[in-house]
C-alpha positions as CSV (number, residue, x, y, z in Angstrom):
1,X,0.0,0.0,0.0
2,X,1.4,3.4,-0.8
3,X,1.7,6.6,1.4
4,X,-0.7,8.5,0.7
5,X,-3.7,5.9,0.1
6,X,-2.5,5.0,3.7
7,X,-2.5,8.1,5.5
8,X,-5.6,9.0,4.1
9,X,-7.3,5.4,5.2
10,X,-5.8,5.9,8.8
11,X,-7.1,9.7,9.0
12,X,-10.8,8.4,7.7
13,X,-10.2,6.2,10.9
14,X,-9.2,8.0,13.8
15,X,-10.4,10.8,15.5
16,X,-10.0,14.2,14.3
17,X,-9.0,14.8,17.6
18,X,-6.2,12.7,17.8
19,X,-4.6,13.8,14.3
20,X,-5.3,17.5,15.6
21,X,-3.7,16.9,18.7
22,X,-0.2,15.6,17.1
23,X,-0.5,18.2,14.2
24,X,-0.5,20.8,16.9
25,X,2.1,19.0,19.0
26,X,4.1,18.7,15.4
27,X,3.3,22.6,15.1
28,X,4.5,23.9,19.0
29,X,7.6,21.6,18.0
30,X,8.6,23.8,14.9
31,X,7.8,27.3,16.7
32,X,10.4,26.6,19.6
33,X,12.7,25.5,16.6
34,X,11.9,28.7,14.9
35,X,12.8,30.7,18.2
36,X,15.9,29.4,18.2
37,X,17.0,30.6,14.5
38,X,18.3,33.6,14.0
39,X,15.7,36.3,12.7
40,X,16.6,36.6,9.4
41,X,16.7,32.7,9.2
42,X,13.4,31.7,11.2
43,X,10.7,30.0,8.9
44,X,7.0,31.4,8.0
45,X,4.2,30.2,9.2
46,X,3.2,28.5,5.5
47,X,6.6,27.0,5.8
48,X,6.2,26.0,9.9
49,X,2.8,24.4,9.1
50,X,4.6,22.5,6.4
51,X,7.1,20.6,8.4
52,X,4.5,20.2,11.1
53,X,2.7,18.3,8.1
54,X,6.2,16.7,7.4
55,X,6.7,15.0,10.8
56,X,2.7,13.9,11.1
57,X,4.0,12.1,7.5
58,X,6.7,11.0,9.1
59,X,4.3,9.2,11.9
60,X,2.0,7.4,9.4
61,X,4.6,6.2,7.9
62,X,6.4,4.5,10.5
63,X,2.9,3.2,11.2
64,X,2.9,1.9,7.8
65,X,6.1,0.4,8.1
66,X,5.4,-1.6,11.0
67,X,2.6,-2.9,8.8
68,X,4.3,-3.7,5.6
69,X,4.8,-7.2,6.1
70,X,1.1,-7.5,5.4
71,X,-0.7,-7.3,2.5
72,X,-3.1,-4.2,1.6
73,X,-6.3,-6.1,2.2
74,X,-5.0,-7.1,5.9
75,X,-4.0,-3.6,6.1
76,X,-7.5,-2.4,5.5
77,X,-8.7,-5.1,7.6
78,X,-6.5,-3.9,10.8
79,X,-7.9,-0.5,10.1
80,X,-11.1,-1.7,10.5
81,X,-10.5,-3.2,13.5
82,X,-12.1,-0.9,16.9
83,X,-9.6,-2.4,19.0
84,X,-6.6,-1.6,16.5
85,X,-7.6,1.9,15.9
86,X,-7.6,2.4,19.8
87,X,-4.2,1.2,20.2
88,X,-2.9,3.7,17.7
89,X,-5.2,6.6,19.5
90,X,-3.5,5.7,22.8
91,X,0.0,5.7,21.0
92,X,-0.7,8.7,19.2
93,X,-1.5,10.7,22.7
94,X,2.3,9.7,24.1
95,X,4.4,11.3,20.9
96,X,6.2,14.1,22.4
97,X,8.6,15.5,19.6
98,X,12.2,16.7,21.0
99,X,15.5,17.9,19.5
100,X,17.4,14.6,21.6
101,X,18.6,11.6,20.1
């Protein structure tokens, strides 16, 4: 299954609140970045909400990547699943995005 067919599957699937919630996380993340550039360097907001959109790509598809050993239909199938979806809501509320390693 590709990217974007993916992301787009999983998004139908959970709550808006829950892809809101890491968006803004992903967002907060790139403003304390941008206070630490210099002034002429720091990013706009277009280019802010961009990478925010970058790292909640980056999520899906490490979700997507622990998935890949299955084939699309099981894919679809495990995003049908209640129980499934949950797991990934409850994950989803413990990403904190820092600068360590």
């Amino acid at each position: 299954m590709q990217l974007p067919e993916f992301r787009q599957a999983l998004e139908d699937k959970l709550s808006a609140q829950s892809v809101a919630r890491v968006l803004a996380s992903a967002y907060d993340f790139q403003v304390a970045q941008n206070n630490n550039r210099t002034p002429r360097a720091r990013y706009g907001t277009v280019k802010m909400t961009k990478e925010a959109d970058a790292m909640w790509e980056t999520v899906v598809s490490n979700i997507l990547a622990g998935m890949s050993a299955n084939s699309d239909r099981d894919i679809l199938q495990r995003l049908a699943d209640d129980e499934f979806i949950a797991m990934v809501e409850e994950g989803l509320e413990e990403i904190n995005f820092t600068t360590e390693f």
